[in-house]
MARVEX-514615 format. One record per residue (C-alpha): residue number from 0; residue in one letter; x negated, y, z. Coordinates in steps of 0.1 Angstrom, whole numbers, plus 5000, padded with zeros to 4 digits. Each point is the difference from the previous one (the first is absolute). Layout:
N
R pos code   px   py   pz
R NUM    A    X    Y    Z
...
END
This chain:
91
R pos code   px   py   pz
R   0    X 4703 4881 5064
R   1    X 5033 5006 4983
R   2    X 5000 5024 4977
R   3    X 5036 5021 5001
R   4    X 5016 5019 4968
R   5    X 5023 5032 5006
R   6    X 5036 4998 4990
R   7    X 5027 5017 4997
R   8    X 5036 4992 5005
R   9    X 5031 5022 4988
R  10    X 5031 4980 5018
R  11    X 5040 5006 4993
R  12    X 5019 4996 5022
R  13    X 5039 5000 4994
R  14    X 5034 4985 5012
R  15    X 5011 4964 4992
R  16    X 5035 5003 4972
R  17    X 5029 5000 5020
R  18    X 4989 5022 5032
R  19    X 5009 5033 5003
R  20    X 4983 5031 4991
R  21    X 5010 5028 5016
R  22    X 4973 5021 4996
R  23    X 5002 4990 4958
R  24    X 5039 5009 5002
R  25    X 4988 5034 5014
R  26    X 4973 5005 4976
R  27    X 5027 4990 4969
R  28    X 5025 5023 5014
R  29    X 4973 5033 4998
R  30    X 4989 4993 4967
R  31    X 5035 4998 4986
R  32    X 5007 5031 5021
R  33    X 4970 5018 4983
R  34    X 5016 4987 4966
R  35    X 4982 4971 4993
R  36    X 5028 4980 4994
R  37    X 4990 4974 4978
R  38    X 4978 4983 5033
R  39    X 5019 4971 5019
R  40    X 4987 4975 5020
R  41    X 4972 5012 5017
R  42    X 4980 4983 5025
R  43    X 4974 5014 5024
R  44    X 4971 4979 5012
R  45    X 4966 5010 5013
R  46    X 4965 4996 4987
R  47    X 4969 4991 5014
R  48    X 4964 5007 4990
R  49    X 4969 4985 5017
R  50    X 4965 4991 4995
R  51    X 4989 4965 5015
R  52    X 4961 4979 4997
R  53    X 5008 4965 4989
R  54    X 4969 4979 4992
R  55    X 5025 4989 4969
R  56    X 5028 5007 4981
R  57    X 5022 4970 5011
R  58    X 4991 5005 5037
R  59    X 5009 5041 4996
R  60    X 5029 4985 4980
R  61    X 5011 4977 5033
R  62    X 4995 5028 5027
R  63    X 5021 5026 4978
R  64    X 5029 4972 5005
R  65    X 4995 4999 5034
R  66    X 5001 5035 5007
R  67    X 5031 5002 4979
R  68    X 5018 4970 5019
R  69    X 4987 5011 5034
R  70    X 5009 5039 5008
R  71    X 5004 5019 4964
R  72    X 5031 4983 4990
R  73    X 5031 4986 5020
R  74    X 5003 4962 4984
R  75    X 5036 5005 5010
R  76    X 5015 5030 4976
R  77    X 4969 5013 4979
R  78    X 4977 4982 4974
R  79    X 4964 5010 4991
R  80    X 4976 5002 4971
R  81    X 4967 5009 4998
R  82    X 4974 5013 4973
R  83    X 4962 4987 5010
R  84    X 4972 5014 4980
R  85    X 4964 5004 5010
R  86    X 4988 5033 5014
R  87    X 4983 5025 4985
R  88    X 4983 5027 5013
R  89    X 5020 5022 5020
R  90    X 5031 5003 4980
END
């Protein structure tokens, strides 16, 4: 019998350079608008946190990938990243 560890995964999410970013041009726009005018450049992406079981770290490591390649980010515009640490507790 396998024996399976807890992970968890923190994945970022954001566009590829060169694609548009509306929603970051919006979010520059307000903060200059509130005063902050020394922000340019902003970006907005999207994170994702989630625990998996993995009897290892390289097969977690592999399935976190997959996930990533398969529905969490689009290949086409945005990029991804992940953080993988081993779980613990309930935190």
């Amino acid at each position: 019998m396998t024996t399976m560890t807890a992970w968890k995964a923190r994945v970022y999410v954001t566009l590829k350079h060169g694609v548009l970013d509306p929603q970051g041009r919006a979010v520059e726009n307000a903060l200059k608008v509130l005063g902050f005018d020394e922000v340019g450049d902003v970006r907005v992406g999207k994170y994702v946190e989630l625990g998996l079981a993995a009897p290892d770290r390289e097969t977690a490591l592999a399935r976190v990938e997959e996930m990533c390649r398969r529905l969490l980010a689009n290949p086409v515009i945005e990029q991804s990243r992940f953080d993988l640490t081993e779980a613990q507790g309930d935190s």
